[in-house]
N, CA and C atoms of all chains as a GROMACS GRO file, in nm:
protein
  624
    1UNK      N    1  15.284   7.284  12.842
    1UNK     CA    2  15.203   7.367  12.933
    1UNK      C    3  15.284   7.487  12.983
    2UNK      N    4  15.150   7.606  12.986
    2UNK     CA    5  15.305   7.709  13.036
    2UNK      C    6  15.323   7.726  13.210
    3UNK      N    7  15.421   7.828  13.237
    3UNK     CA    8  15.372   7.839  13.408
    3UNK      C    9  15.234   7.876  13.438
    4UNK      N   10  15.171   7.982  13.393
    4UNK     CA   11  14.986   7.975  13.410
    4UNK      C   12  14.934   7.868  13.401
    5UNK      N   13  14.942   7.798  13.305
    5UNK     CA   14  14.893   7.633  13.315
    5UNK      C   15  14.916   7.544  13.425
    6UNK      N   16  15.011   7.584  13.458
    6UNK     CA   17  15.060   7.475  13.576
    6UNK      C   18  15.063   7.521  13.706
    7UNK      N   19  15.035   7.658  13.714
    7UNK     CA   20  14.963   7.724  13.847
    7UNK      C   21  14.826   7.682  13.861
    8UNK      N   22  14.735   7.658  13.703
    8UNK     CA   23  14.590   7.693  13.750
    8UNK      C   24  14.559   7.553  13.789
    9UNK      N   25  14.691   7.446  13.776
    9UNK     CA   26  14.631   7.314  13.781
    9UNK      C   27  14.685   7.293  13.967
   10UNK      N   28  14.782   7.382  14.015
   10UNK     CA   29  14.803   7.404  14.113
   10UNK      C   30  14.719   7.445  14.209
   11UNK      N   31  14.615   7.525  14.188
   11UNK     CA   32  14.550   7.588  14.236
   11UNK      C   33  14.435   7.510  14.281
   12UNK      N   34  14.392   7.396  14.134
   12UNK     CA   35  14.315   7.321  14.157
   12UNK      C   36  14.295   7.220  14.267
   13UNK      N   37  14.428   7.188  14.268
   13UNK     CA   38  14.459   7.072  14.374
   13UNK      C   39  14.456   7.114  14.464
   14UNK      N   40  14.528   7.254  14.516
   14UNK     CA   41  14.498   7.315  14.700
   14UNK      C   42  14.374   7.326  14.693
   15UNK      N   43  14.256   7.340  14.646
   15UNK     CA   44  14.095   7.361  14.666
   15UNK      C   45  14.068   7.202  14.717
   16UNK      N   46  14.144   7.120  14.668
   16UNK     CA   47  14.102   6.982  14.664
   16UNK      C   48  14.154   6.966  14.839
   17UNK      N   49  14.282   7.002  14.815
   17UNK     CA   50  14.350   6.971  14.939
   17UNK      C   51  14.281   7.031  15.066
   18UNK      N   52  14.238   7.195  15.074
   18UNK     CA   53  14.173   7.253  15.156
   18UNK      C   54  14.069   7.152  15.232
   19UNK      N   55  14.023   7.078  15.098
   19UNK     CA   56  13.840   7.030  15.127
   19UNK      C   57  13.892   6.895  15.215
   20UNK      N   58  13.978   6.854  15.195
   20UNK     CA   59  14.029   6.707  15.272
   20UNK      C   60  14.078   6.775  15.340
   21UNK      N   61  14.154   6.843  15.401
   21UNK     CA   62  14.237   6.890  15.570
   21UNK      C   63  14.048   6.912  15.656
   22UNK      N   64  13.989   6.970  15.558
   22UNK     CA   65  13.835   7.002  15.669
   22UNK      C   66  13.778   6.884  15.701
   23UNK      N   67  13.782   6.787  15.598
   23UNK     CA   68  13.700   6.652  15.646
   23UNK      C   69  13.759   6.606  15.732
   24UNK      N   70  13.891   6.619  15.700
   24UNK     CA   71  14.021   6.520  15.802
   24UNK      C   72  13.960   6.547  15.881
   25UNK      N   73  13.996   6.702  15.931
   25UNK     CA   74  13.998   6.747  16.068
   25UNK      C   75  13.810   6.745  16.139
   26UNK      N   76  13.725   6.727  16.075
   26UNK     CA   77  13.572   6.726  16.112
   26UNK      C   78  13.594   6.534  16.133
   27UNK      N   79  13.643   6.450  16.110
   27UNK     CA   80  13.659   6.328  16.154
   27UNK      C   81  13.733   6.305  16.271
   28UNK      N   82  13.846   6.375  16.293
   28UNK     CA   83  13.926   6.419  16.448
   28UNK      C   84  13.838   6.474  16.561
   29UNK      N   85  13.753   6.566  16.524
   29UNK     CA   86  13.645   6.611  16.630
   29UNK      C   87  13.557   6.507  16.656
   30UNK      N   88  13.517   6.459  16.552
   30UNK     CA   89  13.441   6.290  16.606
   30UNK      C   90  13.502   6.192  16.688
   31UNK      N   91  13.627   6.194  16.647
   31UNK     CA   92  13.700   6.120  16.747
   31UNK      C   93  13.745   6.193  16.892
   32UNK      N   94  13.747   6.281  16.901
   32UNK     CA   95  13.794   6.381  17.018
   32UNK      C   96  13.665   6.374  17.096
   33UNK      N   97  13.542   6.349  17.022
   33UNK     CA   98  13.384   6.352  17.125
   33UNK      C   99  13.416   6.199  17.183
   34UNK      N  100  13.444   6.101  17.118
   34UNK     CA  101  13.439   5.964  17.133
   34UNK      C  102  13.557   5.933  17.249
   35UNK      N  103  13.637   5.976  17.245
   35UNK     CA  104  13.763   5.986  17.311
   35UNK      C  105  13.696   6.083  17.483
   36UNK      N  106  13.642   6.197  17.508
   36UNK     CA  107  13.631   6.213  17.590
   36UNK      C  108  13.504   6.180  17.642
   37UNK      N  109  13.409   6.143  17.566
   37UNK     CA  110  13.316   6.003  17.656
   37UNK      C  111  13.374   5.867  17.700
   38UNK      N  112  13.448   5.859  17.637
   38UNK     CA  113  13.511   5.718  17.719
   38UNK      C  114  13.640   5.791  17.790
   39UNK      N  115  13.671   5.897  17.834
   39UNK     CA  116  13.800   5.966  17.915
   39UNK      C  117  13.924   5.880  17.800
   40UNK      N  118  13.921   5.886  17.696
   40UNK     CA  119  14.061   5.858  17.672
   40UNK      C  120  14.119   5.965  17.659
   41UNK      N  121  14.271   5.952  17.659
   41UNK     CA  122  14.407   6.068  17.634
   41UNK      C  123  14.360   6.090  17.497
   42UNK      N  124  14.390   6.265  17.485
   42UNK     CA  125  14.348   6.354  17.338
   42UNK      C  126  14.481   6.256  17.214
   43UNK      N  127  14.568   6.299  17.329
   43UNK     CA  128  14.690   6.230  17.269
   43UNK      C  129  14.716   6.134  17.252
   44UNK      N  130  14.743   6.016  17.127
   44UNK     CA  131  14.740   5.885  17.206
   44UNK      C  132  14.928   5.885  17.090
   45UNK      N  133  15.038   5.803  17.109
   45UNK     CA  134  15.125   5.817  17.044
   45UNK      C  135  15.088   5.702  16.939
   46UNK      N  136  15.082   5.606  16.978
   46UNK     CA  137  15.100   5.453  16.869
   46UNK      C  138  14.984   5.544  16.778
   47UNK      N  139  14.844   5.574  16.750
   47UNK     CA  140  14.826   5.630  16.685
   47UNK      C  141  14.888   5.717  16.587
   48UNK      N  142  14.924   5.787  16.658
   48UNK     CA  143  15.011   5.917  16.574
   48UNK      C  144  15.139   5.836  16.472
   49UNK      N  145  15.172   5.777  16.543
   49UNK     CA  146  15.329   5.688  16.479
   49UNK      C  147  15.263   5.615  16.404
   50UNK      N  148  15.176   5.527  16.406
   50UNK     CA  149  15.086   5.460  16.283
   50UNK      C  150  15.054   5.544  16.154
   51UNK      N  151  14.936   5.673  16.170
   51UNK     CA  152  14.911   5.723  16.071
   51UNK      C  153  15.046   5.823  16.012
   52UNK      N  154  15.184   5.818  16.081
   52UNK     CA  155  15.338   5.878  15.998
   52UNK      C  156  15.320   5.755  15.955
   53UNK      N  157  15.336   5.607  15.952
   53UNK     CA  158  15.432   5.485  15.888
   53UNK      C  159  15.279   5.527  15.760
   54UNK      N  160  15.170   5.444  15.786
   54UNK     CA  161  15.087   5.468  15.643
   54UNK      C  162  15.110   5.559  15.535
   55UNK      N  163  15.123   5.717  15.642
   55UNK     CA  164  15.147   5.831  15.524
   55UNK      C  165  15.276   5.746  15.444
   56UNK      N  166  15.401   5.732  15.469
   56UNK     CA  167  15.543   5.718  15.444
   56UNK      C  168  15.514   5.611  15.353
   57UNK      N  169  15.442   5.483  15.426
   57UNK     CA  170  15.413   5.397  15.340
   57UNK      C  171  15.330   5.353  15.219
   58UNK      N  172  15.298   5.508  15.199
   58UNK     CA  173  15.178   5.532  15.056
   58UNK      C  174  15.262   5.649  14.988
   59UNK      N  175  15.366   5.694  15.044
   59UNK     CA  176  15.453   5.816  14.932
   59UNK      C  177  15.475   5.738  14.791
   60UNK      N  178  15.457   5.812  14.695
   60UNK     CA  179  15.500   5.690  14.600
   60UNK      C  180  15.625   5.834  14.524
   61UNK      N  181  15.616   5.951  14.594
   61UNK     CA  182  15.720   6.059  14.564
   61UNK      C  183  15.621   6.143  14.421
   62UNK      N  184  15.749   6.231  14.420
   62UNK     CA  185  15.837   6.240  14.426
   62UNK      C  186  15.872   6.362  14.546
   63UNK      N  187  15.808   6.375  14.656
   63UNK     CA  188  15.778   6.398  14.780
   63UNK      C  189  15.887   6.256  14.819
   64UNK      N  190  16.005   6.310  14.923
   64UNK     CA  191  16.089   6.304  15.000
   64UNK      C  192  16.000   6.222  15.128
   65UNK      N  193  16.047   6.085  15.183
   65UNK     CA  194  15.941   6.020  15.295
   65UNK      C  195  15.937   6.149  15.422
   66UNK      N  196  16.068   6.196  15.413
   66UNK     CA  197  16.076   6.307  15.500
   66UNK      C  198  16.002   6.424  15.526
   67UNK      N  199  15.996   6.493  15.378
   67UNK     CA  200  15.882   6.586  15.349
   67UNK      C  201  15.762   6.531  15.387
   68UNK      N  202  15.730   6.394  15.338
   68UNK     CA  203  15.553   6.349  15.374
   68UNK      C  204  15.592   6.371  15.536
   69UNK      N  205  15.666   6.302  15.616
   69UNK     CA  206  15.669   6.302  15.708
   69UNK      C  207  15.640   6.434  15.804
   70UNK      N  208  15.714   6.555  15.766
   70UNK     CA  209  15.702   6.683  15.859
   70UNK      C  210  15.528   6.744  15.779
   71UNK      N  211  15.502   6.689  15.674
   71UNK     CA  212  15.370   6.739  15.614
   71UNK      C  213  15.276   6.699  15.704
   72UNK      N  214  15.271   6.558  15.767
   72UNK     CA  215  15.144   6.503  15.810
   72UNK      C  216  15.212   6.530  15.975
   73UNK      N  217  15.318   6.551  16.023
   73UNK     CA  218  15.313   6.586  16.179
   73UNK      C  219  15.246   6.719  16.168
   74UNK      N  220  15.242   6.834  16.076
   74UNK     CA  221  15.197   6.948  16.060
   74UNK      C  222  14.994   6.890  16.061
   75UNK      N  223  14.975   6.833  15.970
   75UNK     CA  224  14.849   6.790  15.998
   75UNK      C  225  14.776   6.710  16.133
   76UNK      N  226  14.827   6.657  16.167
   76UNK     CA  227  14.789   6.617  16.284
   76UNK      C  228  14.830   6.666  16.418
   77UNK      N  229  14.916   6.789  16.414
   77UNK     CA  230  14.921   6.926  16.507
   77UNK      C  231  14.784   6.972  16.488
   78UNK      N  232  14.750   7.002  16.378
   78UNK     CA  233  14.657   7.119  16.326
   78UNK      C  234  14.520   7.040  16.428
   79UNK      N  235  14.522   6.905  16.325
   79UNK     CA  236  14.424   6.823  16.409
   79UNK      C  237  14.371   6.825  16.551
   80UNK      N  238  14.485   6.815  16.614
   80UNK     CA  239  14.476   6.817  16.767
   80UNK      C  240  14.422   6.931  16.827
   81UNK      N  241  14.495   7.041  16.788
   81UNK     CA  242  14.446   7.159  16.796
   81UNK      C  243  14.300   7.189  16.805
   82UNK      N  244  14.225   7.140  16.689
   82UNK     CA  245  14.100   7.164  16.653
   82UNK      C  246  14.036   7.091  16.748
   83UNK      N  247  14.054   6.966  16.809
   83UNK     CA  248  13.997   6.903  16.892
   83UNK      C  249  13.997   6.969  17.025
   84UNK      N  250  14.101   7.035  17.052
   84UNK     CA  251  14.102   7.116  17.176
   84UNK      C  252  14.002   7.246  17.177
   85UNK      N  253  14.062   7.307  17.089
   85UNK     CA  254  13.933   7.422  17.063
   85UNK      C  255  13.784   7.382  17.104
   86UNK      N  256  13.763   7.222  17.003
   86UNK     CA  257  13.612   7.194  17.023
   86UNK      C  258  13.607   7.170  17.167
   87UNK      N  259  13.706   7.095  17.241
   87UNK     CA  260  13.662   7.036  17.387
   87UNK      C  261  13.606   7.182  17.431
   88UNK      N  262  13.709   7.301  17.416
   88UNK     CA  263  13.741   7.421  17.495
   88UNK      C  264  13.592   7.455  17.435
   89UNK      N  265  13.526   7.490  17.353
   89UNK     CA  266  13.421   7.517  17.323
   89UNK      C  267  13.292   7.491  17.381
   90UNK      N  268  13.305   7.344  17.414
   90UNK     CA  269  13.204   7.224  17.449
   90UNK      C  270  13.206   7.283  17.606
   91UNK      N  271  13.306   7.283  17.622
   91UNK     CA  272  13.318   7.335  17.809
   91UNK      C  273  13.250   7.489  17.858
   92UNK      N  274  13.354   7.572  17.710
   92UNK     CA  275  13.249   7.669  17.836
   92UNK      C  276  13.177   7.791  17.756
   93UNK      N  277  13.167   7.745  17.589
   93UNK     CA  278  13.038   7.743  17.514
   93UNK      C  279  13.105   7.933  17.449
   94UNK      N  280  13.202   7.949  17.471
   94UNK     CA  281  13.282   8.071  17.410
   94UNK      C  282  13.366   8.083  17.320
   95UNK      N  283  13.450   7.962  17.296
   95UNK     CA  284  13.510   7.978  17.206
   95UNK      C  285  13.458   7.970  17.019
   96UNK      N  286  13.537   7.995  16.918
   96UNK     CA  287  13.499   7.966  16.862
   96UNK      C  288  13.568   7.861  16.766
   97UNK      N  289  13.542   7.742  16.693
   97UNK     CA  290  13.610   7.685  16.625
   97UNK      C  291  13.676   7.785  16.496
   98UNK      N  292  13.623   7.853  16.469
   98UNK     CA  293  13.683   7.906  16.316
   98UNK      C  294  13.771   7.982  16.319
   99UNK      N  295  13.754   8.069  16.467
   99UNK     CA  296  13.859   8.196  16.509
   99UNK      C  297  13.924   8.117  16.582
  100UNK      N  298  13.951   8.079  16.674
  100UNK     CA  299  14.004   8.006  16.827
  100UNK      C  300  14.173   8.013  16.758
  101UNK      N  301  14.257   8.005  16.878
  101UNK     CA  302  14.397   7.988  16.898
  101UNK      C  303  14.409   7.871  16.906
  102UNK      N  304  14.572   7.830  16.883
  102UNK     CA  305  14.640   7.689  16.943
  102UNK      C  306  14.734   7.698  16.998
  103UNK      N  307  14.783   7.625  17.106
  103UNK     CA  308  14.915   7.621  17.143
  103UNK      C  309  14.951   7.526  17.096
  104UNK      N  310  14.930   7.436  16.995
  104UNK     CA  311  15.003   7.343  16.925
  104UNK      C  312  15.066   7.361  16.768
  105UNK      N  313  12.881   5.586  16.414
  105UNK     CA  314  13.068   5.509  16.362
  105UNK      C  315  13.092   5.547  16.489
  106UNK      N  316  13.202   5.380  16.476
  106UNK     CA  317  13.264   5.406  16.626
  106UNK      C  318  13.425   5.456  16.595
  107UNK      N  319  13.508   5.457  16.669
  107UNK     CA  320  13.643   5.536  16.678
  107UNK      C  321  13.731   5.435  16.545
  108UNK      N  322  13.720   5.275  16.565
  108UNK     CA  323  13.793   5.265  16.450
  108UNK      C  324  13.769   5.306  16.328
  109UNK      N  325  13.588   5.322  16.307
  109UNK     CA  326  13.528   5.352  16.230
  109UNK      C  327  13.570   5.450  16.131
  110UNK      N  328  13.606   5.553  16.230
  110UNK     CA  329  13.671   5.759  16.172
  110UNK      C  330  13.799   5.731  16.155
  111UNK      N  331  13.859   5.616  16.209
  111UNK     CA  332  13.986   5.658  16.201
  111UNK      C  333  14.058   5.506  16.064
  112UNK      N  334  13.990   5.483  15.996
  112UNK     CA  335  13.918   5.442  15.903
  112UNK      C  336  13.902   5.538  15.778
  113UNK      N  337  13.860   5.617  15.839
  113UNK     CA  338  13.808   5.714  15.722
  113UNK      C  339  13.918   5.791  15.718
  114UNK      N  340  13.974   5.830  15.798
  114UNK     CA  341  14.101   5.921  15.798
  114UNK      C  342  14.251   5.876  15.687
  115UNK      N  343  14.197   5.769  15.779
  115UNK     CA  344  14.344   5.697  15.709
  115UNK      C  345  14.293   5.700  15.518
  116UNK      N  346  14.181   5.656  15.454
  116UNK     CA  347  14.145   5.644  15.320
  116UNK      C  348  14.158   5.849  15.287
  117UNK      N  349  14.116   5.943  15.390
  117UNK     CA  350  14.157   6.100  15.334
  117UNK      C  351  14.297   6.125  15.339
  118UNK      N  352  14.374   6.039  15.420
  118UNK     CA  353  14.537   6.061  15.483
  118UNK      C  354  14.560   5.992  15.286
  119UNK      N  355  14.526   5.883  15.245
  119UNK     CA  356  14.574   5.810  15.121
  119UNK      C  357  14.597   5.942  15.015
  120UNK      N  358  14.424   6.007  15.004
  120UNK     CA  359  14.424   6.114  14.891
  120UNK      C  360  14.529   6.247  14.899
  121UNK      N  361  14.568   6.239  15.080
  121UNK     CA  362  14.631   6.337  15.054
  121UNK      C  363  14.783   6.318  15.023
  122UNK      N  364  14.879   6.186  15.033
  122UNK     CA  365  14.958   6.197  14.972
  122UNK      C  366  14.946   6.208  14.850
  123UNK      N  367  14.866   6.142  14.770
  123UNK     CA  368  14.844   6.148  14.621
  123UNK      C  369  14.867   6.257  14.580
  124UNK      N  370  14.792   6.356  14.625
  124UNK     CA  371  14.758   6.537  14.588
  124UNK      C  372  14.882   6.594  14.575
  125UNK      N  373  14.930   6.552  14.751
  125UNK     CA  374  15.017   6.654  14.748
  125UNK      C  375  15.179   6.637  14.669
  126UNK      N  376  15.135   6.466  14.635
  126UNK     CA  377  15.292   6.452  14.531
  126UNK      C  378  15.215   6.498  14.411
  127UNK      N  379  15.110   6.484  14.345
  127UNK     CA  380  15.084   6.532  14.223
  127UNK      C  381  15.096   6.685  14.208
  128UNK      N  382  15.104   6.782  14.401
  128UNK     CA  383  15.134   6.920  14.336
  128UNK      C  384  15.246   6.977  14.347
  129UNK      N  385  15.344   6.825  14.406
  129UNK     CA  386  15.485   6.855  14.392
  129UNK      C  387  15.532   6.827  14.216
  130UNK      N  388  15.440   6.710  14.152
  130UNK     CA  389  15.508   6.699  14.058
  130UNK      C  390  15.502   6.879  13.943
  131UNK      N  391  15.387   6.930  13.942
  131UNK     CA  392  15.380   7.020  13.912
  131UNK      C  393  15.455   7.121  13.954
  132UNK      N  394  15.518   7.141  14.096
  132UNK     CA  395  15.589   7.276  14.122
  132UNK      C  396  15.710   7.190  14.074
  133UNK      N  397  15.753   7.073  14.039
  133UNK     CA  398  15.908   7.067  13.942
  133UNK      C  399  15.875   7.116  13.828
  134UNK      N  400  15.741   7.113  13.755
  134UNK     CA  401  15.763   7.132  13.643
  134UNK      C  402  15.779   7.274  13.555
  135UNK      N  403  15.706   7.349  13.718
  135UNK     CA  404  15.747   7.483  13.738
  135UNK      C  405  15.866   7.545  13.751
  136UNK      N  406  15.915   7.486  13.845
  136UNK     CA  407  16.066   7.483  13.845
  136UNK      C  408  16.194   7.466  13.714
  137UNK      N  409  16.127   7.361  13.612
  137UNK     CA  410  16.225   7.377  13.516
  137UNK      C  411  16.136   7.509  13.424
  138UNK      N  412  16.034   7.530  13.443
  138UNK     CA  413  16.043   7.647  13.356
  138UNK      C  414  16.112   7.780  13.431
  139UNK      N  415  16.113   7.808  13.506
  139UNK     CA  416  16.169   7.927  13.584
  139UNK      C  417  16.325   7.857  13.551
  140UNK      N  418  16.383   7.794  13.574
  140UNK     CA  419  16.502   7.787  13.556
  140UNK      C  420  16.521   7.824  13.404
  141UNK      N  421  16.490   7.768  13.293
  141UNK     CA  422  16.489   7.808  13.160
  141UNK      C  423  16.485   7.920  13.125
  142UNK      N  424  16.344   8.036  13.148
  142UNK     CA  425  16.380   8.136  13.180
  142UNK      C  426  16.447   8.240  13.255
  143UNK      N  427  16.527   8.140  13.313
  143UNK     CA  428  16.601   8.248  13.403
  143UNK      C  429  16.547   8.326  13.517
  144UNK      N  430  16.426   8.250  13.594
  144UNK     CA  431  16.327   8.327  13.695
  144UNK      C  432  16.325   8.297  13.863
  145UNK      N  433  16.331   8.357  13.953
  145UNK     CA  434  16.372   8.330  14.071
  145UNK      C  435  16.304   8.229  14.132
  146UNK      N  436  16.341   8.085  14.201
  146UNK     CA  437  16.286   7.984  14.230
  146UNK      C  438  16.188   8.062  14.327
  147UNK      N  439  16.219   8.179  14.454
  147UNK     CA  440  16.090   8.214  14.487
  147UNK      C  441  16.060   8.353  14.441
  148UNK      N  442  15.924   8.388  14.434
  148UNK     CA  443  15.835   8.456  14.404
  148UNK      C  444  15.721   8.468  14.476
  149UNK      N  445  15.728   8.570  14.630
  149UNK     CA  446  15.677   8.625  14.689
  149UNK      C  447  15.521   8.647  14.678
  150UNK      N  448  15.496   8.684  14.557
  150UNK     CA  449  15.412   8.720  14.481
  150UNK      C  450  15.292   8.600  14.508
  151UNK      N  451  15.343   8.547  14.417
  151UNK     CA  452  15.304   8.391  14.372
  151UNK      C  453  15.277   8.299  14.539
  152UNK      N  454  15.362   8.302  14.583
  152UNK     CA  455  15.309   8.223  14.731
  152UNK      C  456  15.214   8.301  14.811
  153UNK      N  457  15.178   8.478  14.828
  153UNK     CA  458  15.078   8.529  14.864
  153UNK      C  459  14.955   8.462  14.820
  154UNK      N  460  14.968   8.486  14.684
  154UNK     CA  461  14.852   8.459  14.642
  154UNK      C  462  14.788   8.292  14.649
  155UNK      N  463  14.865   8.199  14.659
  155UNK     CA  464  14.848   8.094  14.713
  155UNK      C  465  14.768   8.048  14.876
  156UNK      N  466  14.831   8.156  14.924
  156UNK     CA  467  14.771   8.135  15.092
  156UNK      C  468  14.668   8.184  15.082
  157UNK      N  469  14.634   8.308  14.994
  157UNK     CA  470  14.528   8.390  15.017
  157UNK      C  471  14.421   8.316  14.975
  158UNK      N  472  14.432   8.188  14.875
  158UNK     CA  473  14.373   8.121  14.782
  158UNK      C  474  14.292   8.028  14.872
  159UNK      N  475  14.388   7.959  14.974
  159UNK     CA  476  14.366   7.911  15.050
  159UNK      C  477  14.275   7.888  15.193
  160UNK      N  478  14.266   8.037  15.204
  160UNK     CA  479  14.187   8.074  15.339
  160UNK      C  480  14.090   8.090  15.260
  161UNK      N  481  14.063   8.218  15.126
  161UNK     CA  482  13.940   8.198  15.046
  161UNK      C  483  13.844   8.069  15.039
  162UNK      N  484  13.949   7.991  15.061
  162UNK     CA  485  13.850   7.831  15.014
  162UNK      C  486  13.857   7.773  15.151
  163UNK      N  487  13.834   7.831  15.252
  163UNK     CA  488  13.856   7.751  15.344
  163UNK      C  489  13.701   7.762  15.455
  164UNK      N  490  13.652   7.635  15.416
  164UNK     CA  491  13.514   7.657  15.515
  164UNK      C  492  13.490   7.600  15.654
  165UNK      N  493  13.606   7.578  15.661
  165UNK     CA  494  13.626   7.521  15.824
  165UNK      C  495  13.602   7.346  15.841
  166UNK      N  496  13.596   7.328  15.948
  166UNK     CA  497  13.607   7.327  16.098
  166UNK      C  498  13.757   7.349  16.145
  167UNK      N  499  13.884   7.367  16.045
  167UNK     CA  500  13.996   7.384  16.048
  167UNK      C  501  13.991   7.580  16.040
  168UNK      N  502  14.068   7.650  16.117
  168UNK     CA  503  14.073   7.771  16.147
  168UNK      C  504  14.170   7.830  15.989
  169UNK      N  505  14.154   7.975  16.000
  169UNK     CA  506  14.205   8.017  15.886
  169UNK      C  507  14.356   7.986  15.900
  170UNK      N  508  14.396   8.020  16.042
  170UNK     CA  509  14.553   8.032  16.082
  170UNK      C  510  14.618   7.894  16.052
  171UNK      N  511  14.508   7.808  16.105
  171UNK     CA  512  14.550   7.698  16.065
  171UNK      C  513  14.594   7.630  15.901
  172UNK      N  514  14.500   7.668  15.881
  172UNK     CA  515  14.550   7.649  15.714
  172UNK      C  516  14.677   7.708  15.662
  173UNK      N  517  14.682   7.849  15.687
  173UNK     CA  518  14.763   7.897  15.646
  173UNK      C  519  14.910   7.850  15.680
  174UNK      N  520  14.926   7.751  15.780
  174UNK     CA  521  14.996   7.707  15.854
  174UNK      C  522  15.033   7.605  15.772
  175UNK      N  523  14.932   7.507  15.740
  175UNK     CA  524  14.962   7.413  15.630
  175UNK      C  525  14.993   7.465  15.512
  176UNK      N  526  14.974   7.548  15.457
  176UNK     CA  527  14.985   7.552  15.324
  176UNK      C  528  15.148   7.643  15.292
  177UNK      N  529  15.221   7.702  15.468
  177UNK     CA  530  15.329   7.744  15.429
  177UNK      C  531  15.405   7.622  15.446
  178UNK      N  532  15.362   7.507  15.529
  178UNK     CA  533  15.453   7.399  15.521
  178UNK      C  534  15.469   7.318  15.388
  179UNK      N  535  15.292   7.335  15.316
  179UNK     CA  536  15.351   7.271  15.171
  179UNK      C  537  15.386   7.357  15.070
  180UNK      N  538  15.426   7.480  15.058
  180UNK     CA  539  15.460   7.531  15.017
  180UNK      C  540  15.638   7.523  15.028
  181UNK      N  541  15.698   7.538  15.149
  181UNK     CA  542  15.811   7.476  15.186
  181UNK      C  543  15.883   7.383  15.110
  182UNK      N  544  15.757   7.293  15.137
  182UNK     CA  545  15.807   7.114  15.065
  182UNK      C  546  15.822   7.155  14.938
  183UNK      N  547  15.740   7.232  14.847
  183UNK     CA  548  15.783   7.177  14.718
  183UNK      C  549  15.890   7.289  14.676
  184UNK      N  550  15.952   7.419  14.752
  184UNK     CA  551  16.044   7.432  14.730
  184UNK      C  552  16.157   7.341  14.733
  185UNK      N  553  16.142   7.302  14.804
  185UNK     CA  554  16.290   7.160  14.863
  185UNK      C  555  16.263   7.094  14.762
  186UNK      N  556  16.136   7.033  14.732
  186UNK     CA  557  16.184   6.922  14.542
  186UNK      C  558  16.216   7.016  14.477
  187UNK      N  559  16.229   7.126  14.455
  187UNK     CA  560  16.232   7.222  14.345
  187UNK      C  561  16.382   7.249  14.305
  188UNK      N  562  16.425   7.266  14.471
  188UNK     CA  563  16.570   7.262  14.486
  188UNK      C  564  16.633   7.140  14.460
  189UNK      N  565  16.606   7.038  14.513
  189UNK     CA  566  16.655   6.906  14.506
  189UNK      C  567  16.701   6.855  14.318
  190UNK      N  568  16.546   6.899  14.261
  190UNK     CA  569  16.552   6.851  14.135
  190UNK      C  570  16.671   6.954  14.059
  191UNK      N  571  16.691   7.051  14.124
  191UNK     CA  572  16.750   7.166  14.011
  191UNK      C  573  16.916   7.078  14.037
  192UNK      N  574  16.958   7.075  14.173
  192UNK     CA  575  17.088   6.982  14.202
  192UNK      C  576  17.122   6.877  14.115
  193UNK      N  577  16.986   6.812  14.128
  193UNK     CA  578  17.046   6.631  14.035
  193UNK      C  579  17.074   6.671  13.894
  194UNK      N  580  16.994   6.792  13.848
  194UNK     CA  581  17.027   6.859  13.690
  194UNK      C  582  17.170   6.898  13.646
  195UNK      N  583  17.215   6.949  13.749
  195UNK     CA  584  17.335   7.011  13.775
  195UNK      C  585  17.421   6.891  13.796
  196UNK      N  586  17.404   6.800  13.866
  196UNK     CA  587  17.541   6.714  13.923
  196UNK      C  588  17.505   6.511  13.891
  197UNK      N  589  17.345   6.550  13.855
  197UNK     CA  590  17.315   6.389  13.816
  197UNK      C  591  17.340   6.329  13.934
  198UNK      N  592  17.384   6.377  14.064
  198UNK     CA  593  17.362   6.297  14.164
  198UNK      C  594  17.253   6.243  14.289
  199UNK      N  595  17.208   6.400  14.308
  199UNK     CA  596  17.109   6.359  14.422
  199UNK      C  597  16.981   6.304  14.390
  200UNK      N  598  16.918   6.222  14.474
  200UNK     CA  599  16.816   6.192  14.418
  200UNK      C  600  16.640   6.212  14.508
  201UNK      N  601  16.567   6.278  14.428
  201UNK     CA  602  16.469   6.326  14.466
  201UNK      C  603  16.398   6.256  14.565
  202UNK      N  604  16.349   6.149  14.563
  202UNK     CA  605  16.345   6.060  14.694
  202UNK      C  606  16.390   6.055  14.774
  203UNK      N  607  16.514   6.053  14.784
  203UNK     CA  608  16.590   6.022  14.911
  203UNK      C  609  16.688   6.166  14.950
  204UNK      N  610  16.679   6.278  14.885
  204UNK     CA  611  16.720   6.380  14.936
  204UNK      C  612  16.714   6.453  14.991
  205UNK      N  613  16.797   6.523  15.075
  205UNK     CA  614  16.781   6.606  15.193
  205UNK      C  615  16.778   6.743  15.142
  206UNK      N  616  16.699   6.817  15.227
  206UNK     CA  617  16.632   6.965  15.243
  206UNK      C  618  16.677   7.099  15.310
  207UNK      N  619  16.716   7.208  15.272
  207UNK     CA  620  16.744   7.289  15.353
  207UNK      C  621  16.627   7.399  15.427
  208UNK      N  622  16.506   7.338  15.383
  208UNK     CA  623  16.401   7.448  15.418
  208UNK      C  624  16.261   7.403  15.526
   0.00000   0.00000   0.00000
């Protein structure tokens, strides 16, 4: 295969990947609605430390546990984020999810 | 669905995405030994633009553009570091891609 070959199969997979970070993150907003009807913390840690050990514990490589590791704290920043936006949205009906900022 | 419910589902999109994202590490090594063969600079400016740009193109939300782009310089990152990693063990037969450390 040449490098074009192995870009376009590259390419393929970030389309793939794109489409799962959106579901991810459209399943986090479900949980972020569920979470502030029952007042739980946005944040919860044992969560967070759970879904790092699963990621780590499904690397099969040749991705570094480390690399998975700073990959999925990056995803579940992003996550959080989006949940805030939506609260911030839900509250005072201005923001927008697609544009909106993070401080995370 | 209740909260274990999504977070359930997360964890089975958290599965696909290690899969992906080692299957588009295995590809940027394989990129990597061709740029090394030819003699071509491990980065290429070029080539990672057009990646991000690829990225927001395909990106239909509920995750923000910035956001993505955010992810995709972190996996972009990562598979420099296997890229590097693998070019070392070529060179010295020692380090090993799993368990090796990163400068990026």
């Amino acid at each position: 295969m040449s490098l074009a070959d192995w870009r376009r199969r590259i390419d393929e997979i970030d389309r793939k990947l794109v489409e799962l970070l959106n579901e991810r993150s459209k399943c986090a907003l479900e949980i972020g609605k569920l979470k502030q009807q029952a007042n739980l913390p946005l944040y919860q840690p044992d969560r967070e430390r759970e879904v790092l050990e699963n990621a780590e514990h499904n690397n099969g490589g040749p991705l570094t546990d480390a690399a998975i590791r700073r990959l999925f704290e990056r995803i579940i920043d992003e996550a959080r984020s989006a949940e805030r936006i939506a609260m911030h949205k839900d509250s005072d009906g201005k923001a927008d999810a697609k544009g909106g900022s993070s401080d995370s």
